[in-house]
C-alpha positions, -999 to +999 in steps of 0.1 A: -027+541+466-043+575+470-074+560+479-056+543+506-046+570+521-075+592+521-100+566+539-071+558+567-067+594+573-102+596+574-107+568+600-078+584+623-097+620+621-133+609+629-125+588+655-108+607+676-136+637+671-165+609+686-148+608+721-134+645+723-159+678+726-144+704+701-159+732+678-165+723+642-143+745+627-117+734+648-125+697+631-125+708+596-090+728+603-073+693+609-090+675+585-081+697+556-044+698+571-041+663+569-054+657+537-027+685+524-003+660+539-017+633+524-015+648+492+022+659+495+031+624+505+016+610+477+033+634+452+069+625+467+059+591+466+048+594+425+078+616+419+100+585+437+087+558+418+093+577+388+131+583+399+135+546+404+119+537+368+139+558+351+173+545+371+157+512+362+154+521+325+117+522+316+101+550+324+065+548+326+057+579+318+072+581+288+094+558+272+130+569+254+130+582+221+151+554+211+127+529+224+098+545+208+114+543+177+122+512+176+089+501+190+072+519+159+097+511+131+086+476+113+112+450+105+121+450+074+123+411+064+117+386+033+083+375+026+081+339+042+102+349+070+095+335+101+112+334+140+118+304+164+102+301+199+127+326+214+115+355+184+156+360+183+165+337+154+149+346+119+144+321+088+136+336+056+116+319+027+150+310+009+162+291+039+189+321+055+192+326+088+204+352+108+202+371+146+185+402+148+210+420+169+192+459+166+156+462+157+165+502+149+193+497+130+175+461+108+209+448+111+219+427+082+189+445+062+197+473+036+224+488+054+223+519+022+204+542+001+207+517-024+199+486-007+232+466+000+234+433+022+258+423+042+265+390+052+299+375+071+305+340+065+333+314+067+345+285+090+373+276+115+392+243+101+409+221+125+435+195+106+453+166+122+479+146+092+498+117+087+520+111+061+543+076+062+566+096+037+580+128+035+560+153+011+562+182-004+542+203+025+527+193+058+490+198+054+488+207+020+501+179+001+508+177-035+535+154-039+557+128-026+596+138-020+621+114-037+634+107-002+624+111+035+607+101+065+571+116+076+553+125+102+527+146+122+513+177+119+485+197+134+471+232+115+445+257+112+459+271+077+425+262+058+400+285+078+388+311+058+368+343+066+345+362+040+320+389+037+291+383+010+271+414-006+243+421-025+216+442-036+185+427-032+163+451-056+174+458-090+177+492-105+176+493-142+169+455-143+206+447-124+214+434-092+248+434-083+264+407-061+302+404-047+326+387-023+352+398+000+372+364+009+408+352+026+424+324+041+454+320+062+469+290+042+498+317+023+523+301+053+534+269+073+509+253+097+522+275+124+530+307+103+501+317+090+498+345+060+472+363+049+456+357+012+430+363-011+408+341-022+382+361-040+376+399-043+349+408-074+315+425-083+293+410-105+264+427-120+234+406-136+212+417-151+174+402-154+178+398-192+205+366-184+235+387-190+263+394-164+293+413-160+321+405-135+351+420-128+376+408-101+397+379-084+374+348-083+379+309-098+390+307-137+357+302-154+367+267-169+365+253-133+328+237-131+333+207-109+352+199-079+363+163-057+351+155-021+387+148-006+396+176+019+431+177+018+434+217+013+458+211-017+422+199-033+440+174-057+460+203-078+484+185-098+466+157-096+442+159-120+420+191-109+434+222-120+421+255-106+433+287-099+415+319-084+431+354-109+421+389-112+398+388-144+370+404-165+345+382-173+310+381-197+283+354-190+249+350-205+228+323-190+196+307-206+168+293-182+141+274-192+118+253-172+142+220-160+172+232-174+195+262-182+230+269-201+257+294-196+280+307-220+313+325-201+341+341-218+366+360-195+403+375-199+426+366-165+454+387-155+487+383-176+491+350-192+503+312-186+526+320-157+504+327-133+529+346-114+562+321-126+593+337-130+614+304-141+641+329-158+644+347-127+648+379-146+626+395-117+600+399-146+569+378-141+565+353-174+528+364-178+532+397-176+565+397-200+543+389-226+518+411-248+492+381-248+462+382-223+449+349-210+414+339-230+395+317-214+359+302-222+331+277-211+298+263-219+278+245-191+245+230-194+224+215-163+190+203-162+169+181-132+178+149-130+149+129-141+143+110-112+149+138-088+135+168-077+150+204-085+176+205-059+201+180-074+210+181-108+226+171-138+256+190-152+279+184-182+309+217-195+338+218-216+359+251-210+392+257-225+419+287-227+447+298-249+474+327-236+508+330-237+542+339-218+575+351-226+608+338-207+650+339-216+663+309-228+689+287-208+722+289-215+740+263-190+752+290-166+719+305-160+685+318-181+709+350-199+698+342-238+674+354-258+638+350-252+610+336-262+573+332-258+558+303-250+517+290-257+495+277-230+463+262-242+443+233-225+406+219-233+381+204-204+352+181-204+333+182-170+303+164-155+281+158-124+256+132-120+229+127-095+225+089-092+195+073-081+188+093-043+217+093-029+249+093-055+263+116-070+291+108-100+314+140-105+346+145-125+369+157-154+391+152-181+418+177-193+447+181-215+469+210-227+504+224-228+522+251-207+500+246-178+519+246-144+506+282-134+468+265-131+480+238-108+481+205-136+510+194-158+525+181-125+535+220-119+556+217-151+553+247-176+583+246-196+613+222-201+646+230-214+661+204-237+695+219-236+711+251-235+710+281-256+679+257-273+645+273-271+621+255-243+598+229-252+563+233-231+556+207-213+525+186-222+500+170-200+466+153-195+453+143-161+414+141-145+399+130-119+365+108-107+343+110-073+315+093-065+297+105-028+273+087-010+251+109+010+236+083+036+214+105+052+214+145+068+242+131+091+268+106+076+283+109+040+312+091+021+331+093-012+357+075-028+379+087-056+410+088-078+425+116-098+459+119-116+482+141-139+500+122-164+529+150-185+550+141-216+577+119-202+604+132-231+599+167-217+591+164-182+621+149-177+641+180-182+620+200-163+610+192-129+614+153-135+580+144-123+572+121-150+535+109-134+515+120-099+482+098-086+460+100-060+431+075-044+411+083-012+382+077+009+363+095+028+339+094+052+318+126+072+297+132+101+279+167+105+270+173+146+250+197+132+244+222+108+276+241+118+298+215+131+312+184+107+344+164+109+359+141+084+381+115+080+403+108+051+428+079+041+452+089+006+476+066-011+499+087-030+520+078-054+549+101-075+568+088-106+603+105-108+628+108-139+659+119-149+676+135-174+699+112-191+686+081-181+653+064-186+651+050-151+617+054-130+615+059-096+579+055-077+575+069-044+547+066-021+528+079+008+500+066+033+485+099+040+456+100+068+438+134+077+415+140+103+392+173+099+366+195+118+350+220+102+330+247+124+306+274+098+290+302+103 
């Protein structure tokens, strides 16, 4: 631009001075005061342009220290990491993506000194139900009433939101990993209450051994159905429960297979939180006896398959107890006792052929309401001032999924929970509980899926003094859309 200037001032002085008669010193006067002109314009002009970069944000001159920064600060990433056309969406080798949303701050990289990770997660889940018969809640069904009419419901109880953590170097051989998760399914479908799903540390070390402490699943729970009713077929055949625990876990890994051994103690006993005296005293916690629980699991590749799907077979088990007044006919006011709680699984899942996959369990035990089987039964009282009787129970379930292809899956499945007759009778009364479905999904894409589900249920009542059945059922059809993140 300065050169510009220079040869049109130039042109504009000397030809002017070779059609007018003037002394040279006279010329050179002008000429030199223009060019001084010149000059000044073209410093206001630089000193303008700079003004409007810098109101424009990028400064030629020198960019902000921020920028610069950032500019000479290298991503910190995975090997094998790689971007998408835009450069905004990141893939690591291990198949996790994420959004770089500040290249200073390496958001969702070591976040401190010690190297933790951070990652959100969960999903939004939309459920629409029908039930032919009244049950026992509107979109989280466990059983059929004796008597009533059902209906319609629409809920969003079963979202959950979590927060994952980790430290992806170990210090001392250990890593430690953890979860931070809740759901909103504590209340009805339009009163929703906050609740804790899991809330532990767990610190493995490279030598196979690990240490958690927290709320997480009981460590006997290794497999788990496809239905997606939220109730997730407790009491009917898959018992599970998420309790505040300390936990020991050595794992063995070998080329196509590996075994865990887990022993754990859960918070209080049996209960689970019961109070059936409704002496304001939780039943677990009455009683001096911790919950022990245990597991073995063993998976290996499938032989036909490649490393991704595999074969698993467990048997897990506990034994704790609880301590509860007896009933007296007016009310729980006699003396108490304490009650065992013991139960034994044997688990499996099998990959079959491409695109099966066999999965289910078998339990039995006594006492076991406050883990979700037994029909919700723990203890029945034969007749007052008597001491209780627990309640005795076996139940499983079966599932077998189809996995068409990366879009449409189905399954089909039965579970059910089958108590002592002679003591369920005087306790709740539900002498039997059963459940079939079918299933079918369709994933949009990798964060949107919907399901469809159709459930016969069926609930086997009993009284007391007689030995009269009563079967109730329920046509239960669910429609679901899941959104993750």
């Amino acid at each position: 631009m300065g050169k510009i200037w220079t040869i049109v001032a130039a042109l504009l002085v000397f030809a002017p001075c070779a059609q007018v008669s003037a002394s040279e010193t006279v010329t050179r006067a002008d000429l030199q005061a223009i060019m001084e002109r010149i000059a000044k314009l073209e410093a206001e002009n630089r000193a303008q342009a700079a003004r409007i970069a810098e109101l424009e944000g990028r400064t030629p001159a020198e960019k902000p220290a921020t920028e610069r920064a950032a500019a000479e600060t290298p991503l910190r990433m995975e090997p094998g990491t790689v971007t998408n056309e835009t450069g905004s969406i990141f893939t690591t080798g291990s198949g996790r993506k994420y959004f770089l949303a500040d290249r200073l701050a390496n958001i969702f990289e070591p976040l401190s000194e010690s190297g933790l990770q951070i990652v959100p997660y969960g999903y939004l889940a939309f459920e629409g139900v029908y039930n032919s018969h009244a049950v026992d809640a509107d979109s989280i069904t466990d059983f059929v009433k004796r008597h009533g009419r059902g209906g319609t419901t629409l809920s969003m109880q079963d979202s959950l939101l979590g927060v994952k953590f980790n430290t992806p170097e170990a210090s001392h051989g250990w890593k430690f990993f953890g979860k931070a998760e809740f759901d909103l399914a504590g209340g009805s479908q339009n009163d929703y209450v906050f609740h804790w799903r899991h809330l532990y540390v767990d610190a493995q070390h490279d030598s196979g051994w690990s240490v958690l402490f927290g709320q997480t699943w009981h460590l006997w729970k290794m497999v788990t159905p496809s239905e997606i009713d939220g109730a997730w077929m407790e009491n009917t055949g898959h018992p599970y429960r998420r309790s505040p625990q300390l936990r020991v876990t050595k794992k063995w890994d070998w080329e196509e297979s590996s075994l865990e051994a887990r022993v754990g103690v859960v918070k209080g006993g049996p209960g689970m939180g019961g109070d059936r005296d409704e002496d304001l005293i939780q039943d677990n916690s009455a009683s001096d006896w911790p919950l022990v629980q245990g597991a073995l699991v063993y998976d290996r590749v499938a032989p036909w398959e490649d490393a991704k799907r595999r074969w698993l077979f467990g048997v897990g088990g506990m034994y704790g107890r609880d301590r509860s007044h007896r009933w007296t006919g007016d009310g729980f006011n006699g003396p108490d006792d304490e009650y065992d709680s013991k139960m034994v699984m044997l688990a499996g899942s099998l990959p079959i052929f491409s695109k099966f996959t066999l999965t289910g369990q078998l339990f039995a035990g006594d006492n076991l309401g406050g883990i979700q089987a037994g029909c919700a039964q723990r203890v029945a009282y034969m007749r007052p001032y008597a001491k209780g009787r627990e309640v005795s129970t076996i139940g499983g379930f079966s599932d077998l999924r189809w996995d068409l292809n990366d879009v449409w899956s189905f399954a089909l499945g039965y579970g059910f929970d089958d108590p002592t007759d002679s003591e369920a009778r005087h306790a709740l009364g539900i002498l039997r509980n059963e459940r079939a479905y079918i299933d079918a999904f369709y994933s949009i894409n990798a964060n949107f899926r919907l399901g469809l589900e159709y459930a016969r249920l069926t609930t086997v009542y009993g009284d007391e003094n007689d030995d009269d059945e009563d079967d109730v059922g329920d046509d239960r059809v669910q429609f679901s859309a899941w959104y993750n993140f």
